[in-house]
C-alpha positions in Angstrom: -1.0 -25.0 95.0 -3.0 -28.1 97.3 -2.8 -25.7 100.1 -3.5 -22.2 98.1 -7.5 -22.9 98.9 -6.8 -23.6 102.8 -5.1 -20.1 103.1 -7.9 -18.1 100.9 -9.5 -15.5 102.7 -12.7 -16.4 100.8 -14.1 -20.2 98.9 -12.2 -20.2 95.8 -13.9 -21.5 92.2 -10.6 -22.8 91.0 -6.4 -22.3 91.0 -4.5 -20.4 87.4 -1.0 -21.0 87.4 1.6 -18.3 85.4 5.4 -20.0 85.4 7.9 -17.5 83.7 10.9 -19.7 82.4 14.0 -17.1 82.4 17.5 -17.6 81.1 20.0 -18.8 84.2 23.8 -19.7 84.3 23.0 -23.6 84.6 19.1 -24.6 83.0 16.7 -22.1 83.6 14.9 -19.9 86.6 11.4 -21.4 86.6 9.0 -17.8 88.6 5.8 -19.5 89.3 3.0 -17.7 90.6 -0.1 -18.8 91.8 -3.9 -17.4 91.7 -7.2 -18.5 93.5 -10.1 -17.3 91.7 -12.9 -16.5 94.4 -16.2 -18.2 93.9 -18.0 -14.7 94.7 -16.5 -14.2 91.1 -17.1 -16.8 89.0 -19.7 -15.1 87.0 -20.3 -12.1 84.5 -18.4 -11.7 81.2 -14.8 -11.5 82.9 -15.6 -14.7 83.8 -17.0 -16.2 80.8 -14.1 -14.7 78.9 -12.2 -17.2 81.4 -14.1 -20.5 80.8 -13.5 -19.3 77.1 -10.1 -19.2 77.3 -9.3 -22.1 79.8 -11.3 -24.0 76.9 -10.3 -22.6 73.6 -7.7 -23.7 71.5 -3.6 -22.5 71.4 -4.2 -20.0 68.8 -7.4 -17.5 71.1 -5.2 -18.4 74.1 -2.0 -17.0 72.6 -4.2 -13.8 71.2 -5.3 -13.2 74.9 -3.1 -13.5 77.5 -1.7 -10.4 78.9 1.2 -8.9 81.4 0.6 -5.7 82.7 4.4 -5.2 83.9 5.9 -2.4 86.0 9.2 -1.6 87.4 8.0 0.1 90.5 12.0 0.4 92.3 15.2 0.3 89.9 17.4 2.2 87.6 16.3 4.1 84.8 17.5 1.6 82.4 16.0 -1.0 83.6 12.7 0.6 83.9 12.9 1.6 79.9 14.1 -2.0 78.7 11.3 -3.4 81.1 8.4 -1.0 80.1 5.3 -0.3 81.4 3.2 -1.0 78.3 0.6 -4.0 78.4 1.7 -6.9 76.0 0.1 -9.9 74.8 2.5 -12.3 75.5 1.7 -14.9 72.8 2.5 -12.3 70.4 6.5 -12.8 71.3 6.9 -15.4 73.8 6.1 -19.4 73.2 3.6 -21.0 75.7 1.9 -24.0 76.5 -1.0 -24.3 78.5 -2.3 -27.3 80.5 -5.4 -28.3 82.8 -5.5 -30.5 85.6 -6.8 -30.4 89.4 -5.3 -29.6 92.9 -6.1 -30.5 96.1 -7.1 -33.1 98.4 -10.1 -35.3 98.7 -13.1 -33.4 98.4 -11.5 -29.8 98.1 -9.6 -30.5 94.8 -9.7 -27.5 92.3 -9.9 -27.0 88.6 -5.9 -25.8 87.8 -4.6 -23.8 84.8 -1.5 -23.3 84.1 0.4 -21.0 81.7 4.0 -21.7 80.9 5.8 -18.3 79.0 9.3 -19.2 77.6 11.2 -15.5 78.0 14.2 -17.5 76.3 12.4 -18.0 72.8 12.4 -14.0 72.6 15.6 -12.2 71.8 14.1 -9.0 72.9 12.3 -10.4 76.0 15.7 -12.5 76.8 17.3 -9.3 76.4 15.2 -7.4 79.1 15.5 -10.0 81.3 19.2 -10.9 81.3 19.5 -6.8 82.0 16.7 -7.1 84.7 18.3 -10.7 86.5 21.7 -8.1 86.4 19.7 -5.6 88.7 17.5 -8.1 90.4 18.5 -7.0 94.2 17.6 -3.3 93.2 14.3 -3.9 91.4 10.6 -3.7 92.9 8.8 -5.3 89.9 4.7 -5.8 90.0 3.2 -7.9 87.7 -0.8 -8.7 86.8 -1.8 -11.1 84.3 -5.4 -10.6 82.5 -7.5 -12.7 79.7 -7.9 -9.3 77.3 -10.9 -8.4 76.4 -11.7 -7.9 72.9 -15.5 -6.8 72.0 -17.6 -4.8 74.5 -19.9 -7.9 75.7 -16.4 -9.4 77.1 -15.7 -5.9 79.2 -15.1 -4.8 81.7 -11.1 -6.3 81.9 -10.7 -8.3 85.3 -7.6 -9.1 86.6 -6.4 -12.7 86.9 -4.2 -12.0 89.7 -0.7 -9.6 90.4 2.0 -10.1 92.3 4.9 -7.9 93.5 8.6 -9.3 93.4 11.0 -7.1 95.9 14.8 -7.2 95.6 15.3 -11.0 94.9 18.7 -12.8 95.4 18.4 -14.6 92.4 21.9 -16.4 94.0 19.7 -18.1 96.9 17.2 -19.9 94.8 17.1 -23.7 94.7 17.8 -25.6 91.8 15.4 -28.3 90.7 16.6 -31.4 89.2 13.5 -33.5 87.8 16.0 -36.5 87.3 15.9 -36.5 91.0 12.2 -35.5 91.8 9.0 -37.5 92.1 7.3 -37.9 89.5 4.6 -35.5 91.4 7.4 -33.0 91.8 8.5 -33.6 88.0 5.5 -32.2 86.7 6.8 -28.6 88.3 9.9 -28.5 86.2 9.7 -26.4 82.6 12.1 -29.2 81.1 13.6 -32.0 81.1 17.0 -29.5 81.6 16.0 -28.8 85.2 15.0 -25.3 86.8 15.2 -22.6 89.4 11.8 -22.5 90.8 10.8 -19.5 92.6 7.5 -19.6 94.0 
């Protein structure tokens, strides 16, 4: 994420962070995604909703983060398991949330990151081991969003989407944080080691 504001098209305000931890033969696959928020929007009630939740406590951020998920390429089966139904994701998943900074120097960043265990859902573990199964076949987008819920916090802005096309689950490194820096440690979902696509 140091580099995410050197490739922005536009200044950004600050860097939100969404890892999905997801069952994997040895550990856990570790998706992390990351988001600049432009400084052009770092204002209105989208964005005061954001401060809000970036400083609130476990229990409003839990009520308020949401996946907007869609299985855009794949089989039927997949597609109904998967849904295209917004959820709140604290309703079925465990997170944790953390702030620090990113960057260099003078360009460091406010970050926030958002960890979502899949594995501490039966159902969502269920979906995803049948999803991982299909995972060369599948086009899935996903957007994340700080929900809205009175009308002085509309309209809903997205925090950021991104598409994942026909991944080779079977290619993806495996991170051991017994072997990392402790920089590289703080990437890792566990002390068990990860997957990390990013």
């Amino acid at each position: 994420s140091h580099t995410l504001h050197r490739r922005a098209a536009a200044p950004l305000s600050s860097v939100f962070v969404v890892s999905l931890v997801l069952p994997a033969p040895a550990g856990v696959y570790q998706l992390v995604m990351y988001f600049g928020l432009a400084q052009a929007a770092a204002a209105g009630p989208a964005h005061d909703l954001l401060q809000r939740f970036v400083g609130g406590g476990a229990a409003f951020r839990n009520a308020r983060f949401k996946l907007f998920p869609l299985v855009s390429e794949g089989p039927w089966i997949v597609r109904k398991a998967i849904g295209s139904r917004p959820a709140l994701l604290g309703r079925a998943l465990k997170q944790r949330f953390s702030a620090s900074a990113c960057g260099e120097g003078g360009a460091r960043l406010p970050l926030f990151h958002v960890v979502a265990d899949c594995n501490s859902s039966p159902a969502a573990g269920r979906a995803v081991a049948l999803a991982k199964s299909y995972a060369r076949s599948l086009v899935v987008d996903l957007a994340f969003a700080v929900e809205p819920q009175a009308e002085a916090e509309l309209p809903e802005r997205l925090l950021g989407a991104v598409r994942l096309h026909h991944l080779s689950l079977d290619e993806v490194p495996f991170f051991d944080p017994a072997r990392a820096s402790p920089a590289e440690s703080r990437r890792a979902p566990s002390d068990e080691g990860a997957h990390l696509v990013e």
